[in-house]
Structures are given as C-alpha cells and as structure tokens.
C-alpha positions in Angstrom: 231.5 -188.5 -7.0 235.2 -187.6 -6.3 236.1 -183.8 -7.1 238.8 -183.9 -9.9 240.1 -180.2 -8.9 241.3 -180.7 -5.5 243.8 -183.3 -3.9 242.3 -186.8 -2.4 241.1 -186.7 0.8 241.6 -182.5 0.8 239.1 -179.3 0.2 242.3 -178.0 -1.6 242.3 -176.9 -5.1 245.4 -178.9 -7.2 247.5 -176.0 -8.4 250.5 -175.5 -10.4 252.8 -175.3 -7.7 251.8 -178.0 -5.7 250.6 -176.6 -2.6 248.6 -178.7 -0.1 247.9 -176.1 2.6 244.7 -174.3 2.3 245.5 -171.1 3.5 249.1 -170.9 2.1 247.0 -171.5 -1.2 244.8 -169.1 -0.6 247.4 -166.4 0.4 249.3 -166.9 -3.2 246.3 -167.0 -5.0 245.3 -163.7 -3.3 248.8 -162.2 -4.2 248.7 -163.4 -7.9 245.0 -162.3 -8.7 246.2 -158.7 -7.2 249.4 -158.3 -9.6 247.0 -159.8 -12.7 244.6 -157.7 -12.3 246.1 -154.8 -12.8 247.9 -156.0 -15.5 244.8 -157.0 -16.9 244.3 -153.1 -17.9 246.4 -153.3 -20.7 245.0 -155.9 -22.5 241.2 -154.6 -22.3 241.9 -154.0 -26.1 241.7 -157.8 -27.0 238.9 -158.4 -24.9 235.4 -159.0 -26.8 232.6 -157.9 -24.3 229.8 -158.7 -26.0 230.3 -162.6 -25.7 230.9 -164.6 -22.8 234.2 -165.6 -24.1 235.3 -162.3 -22.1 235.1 -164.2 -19.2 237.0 -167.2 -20.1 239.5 -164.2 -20.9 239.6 -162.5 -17.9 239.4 -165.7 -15.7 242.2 -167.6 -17.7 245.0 -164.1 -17.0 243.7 -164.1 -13.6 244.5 -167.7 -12.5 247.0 -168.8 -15.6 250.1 -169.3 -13.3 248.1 -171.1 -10.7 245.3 -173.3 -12.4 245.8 -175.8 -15.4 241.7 -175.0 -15.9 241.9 -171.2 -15.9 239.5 -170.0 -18.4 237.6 -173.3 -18.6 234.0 -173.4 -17.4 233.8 -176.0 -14.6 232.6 -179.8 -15.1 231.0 -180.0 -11.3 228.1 -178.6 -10.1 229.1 -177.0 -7.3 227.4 -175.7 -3.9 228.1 -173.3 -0.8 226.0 -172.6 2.4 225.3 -169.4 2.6 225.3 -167.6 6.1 222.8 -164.6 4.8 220.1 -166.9 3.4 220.1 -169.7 6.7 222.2 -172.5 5.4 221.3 -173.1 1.8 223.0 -172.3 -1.5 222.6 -170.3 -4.7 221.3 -172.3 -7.3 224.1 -172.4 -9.8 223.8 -173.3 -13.2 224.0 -176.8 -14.2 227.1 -177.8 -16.1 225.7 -178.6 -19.2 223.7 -175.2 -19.1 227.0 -172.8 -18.5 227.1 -171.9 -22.2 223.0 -171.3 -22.8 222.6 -169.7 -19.6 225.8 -167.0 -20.8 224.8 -167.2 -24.5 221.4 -166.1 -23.1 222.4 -163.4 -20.6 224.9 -161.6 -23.1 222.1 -161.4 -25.7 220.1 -159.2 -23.2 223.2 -156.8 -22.3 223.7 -156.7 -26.3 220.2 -155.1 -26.8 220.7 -152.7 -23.4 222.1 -149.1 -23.7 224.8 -148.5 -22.0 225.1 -144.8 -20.9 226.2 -142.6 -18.0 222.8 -141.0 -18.6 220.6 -144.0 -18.9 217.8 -143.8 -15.8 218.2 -147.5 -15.3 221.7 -147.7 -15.7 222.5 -149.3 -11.9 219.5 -151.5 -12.5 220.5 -152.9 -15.3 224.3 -153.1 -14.3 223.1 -155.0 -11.1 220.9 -157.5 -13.2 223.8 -157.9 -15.6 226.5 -158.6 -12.5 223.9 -160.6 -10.9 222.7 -163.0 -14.1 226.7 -163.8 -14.6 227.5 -164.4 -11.0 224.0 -167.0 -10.7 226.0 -169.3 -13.5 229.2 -169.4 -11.5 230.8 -170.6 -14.7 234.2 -171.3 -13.2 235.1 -173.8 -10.4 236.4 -171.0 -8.5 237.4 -167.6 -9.1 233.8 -166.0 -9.7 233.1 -163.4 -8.0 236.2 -162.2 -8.5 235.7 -162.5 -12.3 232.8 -161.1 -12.0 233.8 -158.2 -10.5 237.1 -157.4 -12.8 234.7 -158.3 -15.7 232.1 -154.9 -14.4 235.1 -153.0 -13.6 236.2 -153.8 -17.5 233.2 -153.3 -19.5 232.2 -149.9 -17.9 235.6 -148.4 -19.0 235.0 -150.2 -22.2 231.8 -148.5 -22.5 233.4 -145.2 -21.0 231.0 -145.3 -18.2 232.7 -144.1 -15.0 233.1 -146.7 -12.6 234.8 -146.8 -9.7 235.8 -150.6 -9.0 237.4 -150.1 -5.9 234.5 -149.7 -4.1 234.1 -153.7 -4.9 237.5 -155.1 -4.7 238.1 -153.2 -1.5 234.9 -154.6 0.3 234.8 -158.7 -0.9 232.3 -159.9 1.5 229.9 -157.5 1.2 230.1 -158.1 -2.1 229.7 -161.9 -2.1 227.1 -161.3 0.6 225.2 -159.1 -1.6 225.2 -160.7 -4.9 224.0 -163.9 -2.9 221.1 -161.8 -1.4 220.5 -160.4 -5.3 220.9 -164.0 -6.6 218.6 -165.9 -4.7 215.7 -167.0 -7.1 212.5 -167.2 -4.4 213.1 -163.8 -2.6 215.7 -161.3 -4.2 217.1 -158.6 -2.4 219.6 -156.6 -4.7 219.4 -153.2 -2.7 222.6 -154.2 -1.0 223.8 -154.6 -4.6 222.3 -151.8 -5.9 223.8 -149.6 -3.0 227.5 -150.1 -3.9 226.8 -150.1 -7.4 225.1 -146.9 -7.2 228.2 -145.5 -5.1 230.5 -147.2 -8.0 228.9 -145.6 -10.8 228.4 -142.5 -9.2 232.3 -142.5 -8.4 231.4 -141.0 -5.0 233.9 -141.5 -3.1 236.4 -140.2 -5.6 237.1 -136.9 -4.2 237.3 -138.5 -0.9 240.5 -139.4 1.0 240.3 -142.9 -0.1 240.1 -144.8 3.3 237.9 -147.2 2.0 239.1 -150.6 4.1 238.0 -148.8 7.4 234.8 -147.6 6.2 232.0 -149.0 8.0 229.5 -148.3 5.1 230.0 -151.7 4.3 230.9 -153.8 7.3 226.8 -155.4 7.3 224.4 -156.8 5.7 221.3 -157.6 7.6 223.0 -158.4 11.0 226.0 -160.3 9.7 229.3 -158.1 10.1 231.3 -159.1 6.5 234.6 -156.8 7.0 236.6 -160.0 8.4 236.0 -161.9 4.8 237.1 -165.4 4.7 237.2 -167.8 1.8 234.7 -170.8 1.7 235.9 -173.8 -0.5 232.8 -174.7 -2.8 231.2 -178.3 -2.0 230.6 -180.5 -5.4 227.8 -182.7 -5.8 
C-alpha cells in the first residue's frame, strides 16, 4: 500500500511548501513547532482538556503552516524499529481504534484527581502520557504533542510543571516512553524519573544548563543526547 503523506518513491512527508529534502524538512519543521509552541500559551483558554479533541487542537497550531492534515488523526497504521527494545515497534493503535482507544483513556483522567498533593500524582501523569503516546493518533508529530499536551494540562490544572525538562531532552524522552509503552515488559522508571523531576520543578532554582546535563544522556546503554528523527514505516 502506497503512503498517501509522503512524495513517490521518498520517506518525505508532502508539506505545504513543497520541500523534497528530508533534513531541510525536518529543520523547518523543527523551527516552526518551536515558534508555535510558545505561542500556543495563549490560547490554552480555548483548549478543552477533558476530551481528546485537545489534541487535534494542539497538533493542528503546531503543524498548521506546514501539513494540510494537522489536527487529523492518521489513516495508516504506522510502525518504527526501536533501538531500546532490539528492533521491533510499539504497537500503535489501529486506525479505526484512534477515537475508542482516546475516548477510553480521557474517561480514566476524567475520574483521576489531579493535585500537587496527590501520592500518585507522577504515576498517574506517566500512565496518562504513556496511554496517549501508545495511540500515536497523528501521522507524525506525537511525541511532541504529547509532550506540549502534559506541559498544557498541568498549568491548566495549576499543577507545577516544569516542561523543559522534556522538550530540552527529546530522545530520552522518546526512548522512555517507548520503554513505558511496550505492552509485554514495561519499564516506565525512565519515565517516571523525568516526570518526577518535572513535577517536582527541581531544577528550577538551578542555573538552567539543561542541554549539557548528562542526567539524561542514557537509557540502558544507548547514549540518546545526539537525537535524530526516524521517518515512521506504514504498513
């Protein structure tokens, strides 16, 4: 089955401006998502977080400029070998169970309580980040929806919430929500680690010299500072 979201014969995604080169497009789309996000921040207001429609949201001011199918849950199943688990890939969801799997996974947050003082409040903001990310609703973008989406509904539930800690460190990220995602043998303490240290707001008070910290340069033995984009395979 030919991929309708990237040009014939190419791993590259067909975007609004019509470039062909992979890591010219991945350079622009890098610089775009940086200047949207934060301008994301003032439009929290409009934002619904107790439906998955807050995705489509976030996803669709994130990649407007660049995608004609920003904010539109993908029509592909879609797969990526993964370095940390040997070769295979997360188990996505299937296409046609994008909106069950979300309808499903917002009707659990809906009944949790979020507060600063909850015991299980990393726990549950792991399982949260982790049950999105698993559905990979969009053909690309994810994580990174993901991650603005966290950022977004702790300040919406005034939890603090430091979201640099993510943004600043994307392949550990990736690395560890694949880890926390994997359905035969989870390991979310990677997960759980910088979420703790996010929701703590430890490094706060710190000089902020996050990008040359080595507190999250590995997982396992893999070194993830030097992060690298992988185009998704379709099936």
């Amino acid at each position: 089955m030919m991929d309708p979201y990237v040009y014939e014969g190419s791993n590259v995604l067909i975007n609004k401006f019509g470039i062909s080169d992979e890591q010219e497009l991945i350079e622009v789309e890098a610089q775009l998502f940086i200047a949207n996000a934060l301008d994301l921040f003032s439009v929290t207001q409009q934002i619904n977080f107790r439906t998955y429609d807050s995705l489509q949201f976030i996803h669709r001011f994130l990649f407007k400029e660049l995608y004609t199918w920003a904010g539109q849950f993908r029509t592909v199943n879609i797969y990526k070998s993964e370095q940390v688990l040997g070769g295979p890939s997360i188990s996505y969801s299937d296409t046609e169970k994008i909106i069950y799997d979300l309808k499903n996974i917002f009707e659990w947050a809906n009944d949790v309580r979020w507060d600063q003082k909850e015991a299980r409040l990393t726990e549950n903001f792991a399982t949260f980040m982790t049950k999105i990310w698993r559905v990979h609703p969009f053909r690309e973008g994810n994580t990174r929806t993901v991650s603005v989406f966290m950022s977004l509904f702790a300040e919406a539930n005034k939890l603090k919430f430091n979201g640099e800690i993510l943004s600043q460190h994307p392949g550990y990220l990736r690395k560890a929500l694949v880890l926390s995602a994997v359905e035969e043998a989870p390991e979310p303490e990677y997960l759980l680690k910088m979420l703790k240290d996010a929701l703590n707001r430890a490094t706060l008070g710190e000089k902020n010299d996050g990008k040359s910290s080595s507190k999250y340069k590995v997982i396992k033995q893999y070194d993830v500072s030097n992060y690298k984009q992988k185009p998704f395979e379709t099936e």
